[in-house]
C-alpha positions in Angstrom: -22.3 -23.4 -15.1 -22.2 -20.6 -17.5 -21.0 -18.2 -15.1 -17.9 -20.8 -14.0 -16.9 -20.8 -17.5 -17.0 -17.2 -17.9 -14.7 -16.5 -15.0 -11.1 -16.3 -15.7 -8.8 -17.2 -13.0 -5.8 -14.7 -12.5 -2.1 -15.6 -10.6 -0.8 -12.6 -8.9 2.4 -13.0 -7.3 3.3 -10.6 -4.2 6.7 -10.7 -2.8 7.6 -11.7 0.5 4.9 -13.1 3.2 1.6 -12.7 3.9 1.7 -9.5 5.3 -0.6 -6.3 6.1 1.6 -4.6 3.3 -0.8 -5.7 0.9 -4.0 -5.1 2.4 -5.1 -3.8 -0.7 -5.1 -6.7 -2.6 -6.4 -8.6 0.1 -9.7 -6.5 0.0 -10.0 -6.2 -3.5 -10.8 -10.2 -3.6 -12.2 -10.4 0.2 -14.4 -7.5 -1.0 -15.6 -9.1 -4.5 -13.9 -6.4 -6.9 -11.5 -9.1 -8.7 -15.6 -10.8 -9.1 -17.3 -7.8 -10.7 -14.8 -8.6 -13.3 -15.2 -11.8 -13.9 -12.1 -12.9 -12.6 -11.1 -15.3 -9.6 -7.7 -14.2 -8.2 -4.9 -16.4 -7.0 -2.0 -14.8 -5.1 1.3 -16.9 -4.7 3.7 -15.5 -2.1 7.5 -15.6 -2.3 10.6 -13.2 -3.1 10.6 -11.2 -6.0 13.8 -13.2 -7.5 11.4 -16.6 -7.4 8.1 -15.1 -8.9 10.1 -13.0 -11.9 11.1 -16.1 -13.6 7.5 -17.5 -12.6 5.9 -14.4 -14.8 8.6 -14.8 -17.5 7.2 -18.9 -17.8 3.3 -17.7 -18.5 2.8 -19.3 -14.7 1.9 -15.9 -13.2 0.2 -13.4 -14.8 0.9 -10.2 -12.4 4.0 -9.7 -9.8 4.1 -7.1 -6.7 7.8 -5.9 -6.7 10.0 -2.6 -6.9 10.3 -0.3 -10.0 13.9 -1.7 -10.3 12.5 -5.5 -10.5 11.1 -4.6 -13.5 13.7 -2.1 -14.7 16.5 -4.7 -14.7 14.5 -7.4 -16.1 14.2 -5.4 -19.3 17.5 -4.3 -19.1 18.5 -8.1 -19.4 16.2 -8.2 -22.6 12.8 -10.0 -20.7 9.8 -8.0 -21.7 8.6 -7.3 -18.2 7.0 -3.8 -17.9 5.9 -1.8 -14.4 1.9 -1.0 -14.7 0.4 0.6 -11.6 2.2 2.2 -8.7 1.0 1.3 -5.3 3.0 3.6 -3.7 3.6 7.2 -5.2 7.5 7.1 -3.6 9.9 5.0 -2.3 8.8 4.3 1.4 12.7 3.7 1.9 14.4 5.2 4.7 17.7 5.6 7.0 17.0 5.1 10.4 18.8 4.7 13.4 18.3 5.2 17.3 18.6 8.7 18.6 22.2 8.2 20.5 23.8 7.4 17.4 23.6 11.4 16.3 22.8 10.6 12.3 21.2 13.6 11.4 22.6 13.9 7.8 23.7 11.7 4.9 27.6 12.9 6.2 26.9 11.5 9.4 27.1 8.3 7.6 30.6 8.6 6.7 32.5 5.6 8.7 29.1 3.6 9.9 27.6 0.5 9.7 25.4 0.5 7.5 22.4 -2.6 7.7 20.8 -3.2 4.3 18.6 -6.5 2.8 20.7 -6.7 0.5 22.4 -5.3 -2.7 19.3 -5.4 -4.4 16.1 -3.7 -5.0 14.7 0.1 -3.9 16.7 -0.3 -1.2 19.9 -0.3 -2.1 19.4 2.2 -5.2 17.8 4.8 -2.8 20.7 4.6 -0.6 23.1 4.7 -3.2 21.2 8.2 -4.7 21.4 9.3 -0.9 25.4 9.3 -0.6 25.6 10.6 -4.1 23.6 13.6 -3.1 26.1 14.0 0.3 29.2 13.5 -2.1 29.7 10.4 -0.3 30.4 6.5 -2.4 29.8 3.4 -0.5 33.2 2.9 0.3 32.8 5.7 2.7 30.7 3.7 4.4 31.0 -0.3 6.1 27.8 -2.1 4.0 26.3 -5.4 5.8 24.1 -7.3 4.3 21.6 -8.5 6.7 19.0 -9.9 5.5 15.3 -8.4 6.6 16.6 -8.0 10.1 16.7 -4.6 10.4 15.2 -3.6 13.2 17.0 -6.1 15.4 20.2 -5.0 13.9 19.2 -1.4 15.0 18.1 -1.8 18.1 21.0 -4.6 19.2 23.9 -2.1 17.8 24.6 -4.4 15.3 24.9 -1.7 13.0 25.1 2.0 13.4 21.3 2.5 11.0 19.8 0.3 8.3 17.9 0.7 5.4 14.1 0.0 6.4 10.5 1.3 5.7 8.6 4.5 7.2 5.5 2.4 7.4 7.5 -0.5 9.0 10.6 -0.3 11.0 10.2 3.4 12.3 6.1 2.8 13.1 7.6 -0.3 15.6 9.8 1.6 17.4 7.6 4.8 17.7 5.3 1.5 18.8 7.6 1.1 21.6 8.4 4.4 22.7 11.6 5.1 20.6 11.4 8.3 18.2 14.0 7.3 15.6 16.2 9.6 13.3 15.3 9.2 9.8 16.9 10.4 6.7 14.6 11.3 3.5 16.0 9.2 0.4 12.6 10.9 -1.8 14.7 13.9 -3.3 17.8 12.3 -4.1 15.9 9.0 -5.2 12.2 10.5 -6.3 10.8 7.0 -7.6 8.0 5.5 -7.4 7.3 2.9 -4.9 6.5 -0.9 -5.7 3.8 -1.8 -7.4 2.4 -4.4 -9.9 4.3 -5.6 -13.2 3.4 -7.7 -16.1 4.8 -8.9 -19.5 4.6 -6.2 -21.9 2.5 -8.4 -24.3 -0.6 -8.3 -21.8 -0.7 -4.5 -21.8 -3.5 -4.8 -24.4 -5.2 -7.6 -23.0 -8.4 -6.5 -21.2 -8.3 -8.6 -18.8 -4.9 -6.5 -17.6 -6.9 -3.9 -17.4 -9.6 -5.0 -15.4 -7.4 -6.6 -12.9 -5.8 -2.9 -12.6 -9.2 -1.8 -11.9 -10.1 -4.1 -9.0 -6.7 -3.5 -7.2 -7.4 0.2 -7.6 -11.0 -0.4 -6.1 -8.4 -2.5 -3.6 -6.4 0.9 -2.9 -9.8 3.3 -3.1 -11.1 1.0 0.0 -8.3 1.1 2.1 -7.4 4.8 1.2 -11.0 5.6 2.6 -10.9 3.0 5.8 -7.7 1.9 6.6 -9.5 0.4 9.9 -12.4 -1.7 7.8 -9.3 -2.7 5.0 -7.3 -4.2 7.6 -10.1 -5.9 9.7 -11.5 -7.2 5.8 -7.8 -8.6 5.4 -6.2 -9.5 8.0 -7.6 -13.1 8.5 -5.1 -13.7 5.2 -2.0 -12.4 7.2 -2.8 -13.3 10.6 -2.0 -12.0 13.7 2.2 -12.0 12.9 1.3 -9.9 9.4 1.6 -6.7 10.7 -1.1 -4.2 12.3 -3.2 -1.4 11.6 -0.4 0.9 12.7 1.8 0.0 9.6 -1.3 0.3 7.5 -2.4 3.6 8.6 1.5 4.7 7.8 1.2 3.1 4.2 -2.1 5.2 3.6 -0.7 8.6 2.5 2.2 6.6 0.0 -0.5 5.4 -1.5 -2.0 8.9 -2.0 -0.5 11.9 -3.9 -1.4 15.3 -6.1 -0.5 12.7 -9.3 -3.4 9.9 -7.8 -6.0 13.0 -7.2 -5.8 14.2 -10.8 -4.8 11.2 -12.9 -6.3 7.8 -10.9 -4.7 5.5 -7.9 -2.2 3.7 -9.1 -1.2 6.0 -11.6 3.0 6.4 -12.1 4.5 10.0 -12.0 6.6 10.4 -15.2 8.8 13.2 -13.9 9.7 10.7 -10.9 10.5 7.9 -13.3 12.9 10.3 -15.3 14.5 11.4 -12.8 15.1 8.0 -11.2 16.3 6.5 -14.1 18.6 9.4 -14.7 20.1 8.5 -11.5 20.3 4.5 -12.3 22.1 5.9 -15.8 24.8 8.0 -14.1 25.7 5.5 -12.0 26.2 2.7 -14.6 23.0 0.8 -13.9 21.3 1.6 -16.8 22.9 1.7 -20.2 22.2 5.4 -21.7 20.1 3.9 -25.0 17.3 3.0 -22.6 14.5 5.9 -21.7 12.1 6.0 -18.6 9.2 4.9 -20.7 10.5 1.4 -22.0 10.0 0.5 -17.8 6.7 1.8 -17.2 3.0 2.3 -18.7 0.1 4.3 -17.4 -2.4 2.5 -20.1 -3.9 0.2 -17.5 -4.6 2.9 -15.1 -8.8 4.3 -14.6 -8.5 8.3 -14.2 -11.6 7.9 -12.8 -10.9 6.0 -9.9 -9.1 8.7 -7.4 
């Protein structure tokens, strides 16, 4: 009886569907990390723009989302702040099918462009990416269609879409297309999504040592992407995704800033310069700097 009273139950939020995206989180309960804690975690699934208000109302404690999920919600005054990176970079990219010739950001200039929507990493990383080739996004025809992409691509719906390198681009190599990418990382060098919480928790322990099991989460699945997704996959099923999109996700996940300073761990120099971006282009008024958005405090250095 003593050890149910002792075990605090945590809400996690992560956005979308069940899905092999979040393998690591998966693991880190399947696995008994969120236990050695003393915590019992419950994730709630759903779009970012339904669990942010949930985490503003005390019902969630943690939300999986973008960077700019938390970035804006601050920005509006909320007191949201991004704690752990799950990916080191944006795994954003422009892909398209090989007869389309888009080999360049100018190639762009006149296409169809697919997109989820004007919201999120998405749309800020290609926004960064026709800044860098001179290009605005009226040089472009923008459709917003939904998280279709690939279908849009391959139908000639649209010209290329904004999609994932561990997603979109693993399904066609998957069936036996080799599709032309463009990089968004050096025009939009940003950390990837990741887990955000009200700034008030930051000194809470039990922040801290829910931090620590999803970084035992990422340490697992870094090591055996093969035992991480047969441990989690009975929570997304057999329509979640397979170990091909993991096995992309694994070196995101990685990076020199992870191997000196802890998984999880946010790059300063890559918040800077994304929010530099966000702050030329209106986004961000100039009296904000990169560290209102972000904290390493949560983050084990010794868990690599």
């Amino acid at each position: 009886m003593a050890q149910a009273q002792s075990t605090r139950t945590v809400n996690i939020g992560l956005g979308y569907i069940p899905n092999v995206q979040f393998t690591p989180f998966y693991v880190a309960d399947k696995l008994g990390y969120f236990k050695a804690e003393g915590l019992n975690v419950k994730y709630q699934h759903g779009y970012v723009s339904e669990l942010m208000p949930l985490l503003l109302q005390g019902k969630l404690d943690f939300v999986v989302g973008d960077p700019e999920d938390a970035i804006f919600a601050r920005v509006q005054g909320a007191g949201v702040k991004y704690v752990m990176a799950v990916y080191q970079k944006v795994p954003v990219t422009v892909f398209s099918l090989p007869g389309k010739k888009i080999d360049s950001v100018a190639d762009l200039k006149g296409k169809t462009v697919g997109i989820p929507g004007t919201f999120g990493s998405s749309y800020f990383a290609l926004g960064a990416l026709l800044d860098s080739g001179k290009l605005n996004e009226s040089d472009i025809r923008l459709a917003s269609i939904g998280f279709t992409q690939l279908d849009a691509v391959r139908s000639g719906k649209v010209d290329a879409a904004v999609g994932y390198i561990n997603n979109e681009v693993v399904q066609l190599a998957a069936s036996g297309i080799k599709a032309d990418t463009l990089d968004v990382t050096a025009a939009y060098p940003m950390v990837g999504v990741g887990l955000m919480t009200l700034q008030k928790t930051l000194g809470d322990d039990t922040a801290k040592k829910v931090v620590r099991a999803v970084q035992r989460g990422l340490k697992f699945t870094v090591a055996s992407p093969a035992q991480a997704f047969k441990v989690a996959q009975p929570v997304f099923g057999a329509g979640g995704g397979g170990l091909d999109v993991l096995r992309a996700s694994v070196p995101l996940i990685q990076s020199p800033v992870t191997a000196a300073s802890g998984l999880g761990y946010s790059d300063p120099a890559a918040w800077s310069k994304a929010i530099a971006y966000l702050q030329k282009s209106g986004k961000v008024p100039a009296s904000f700097k990169a560290t209102d958005f972000y904290s390493n405090a949560l983050i084990s250095k010794t868990l690599k």
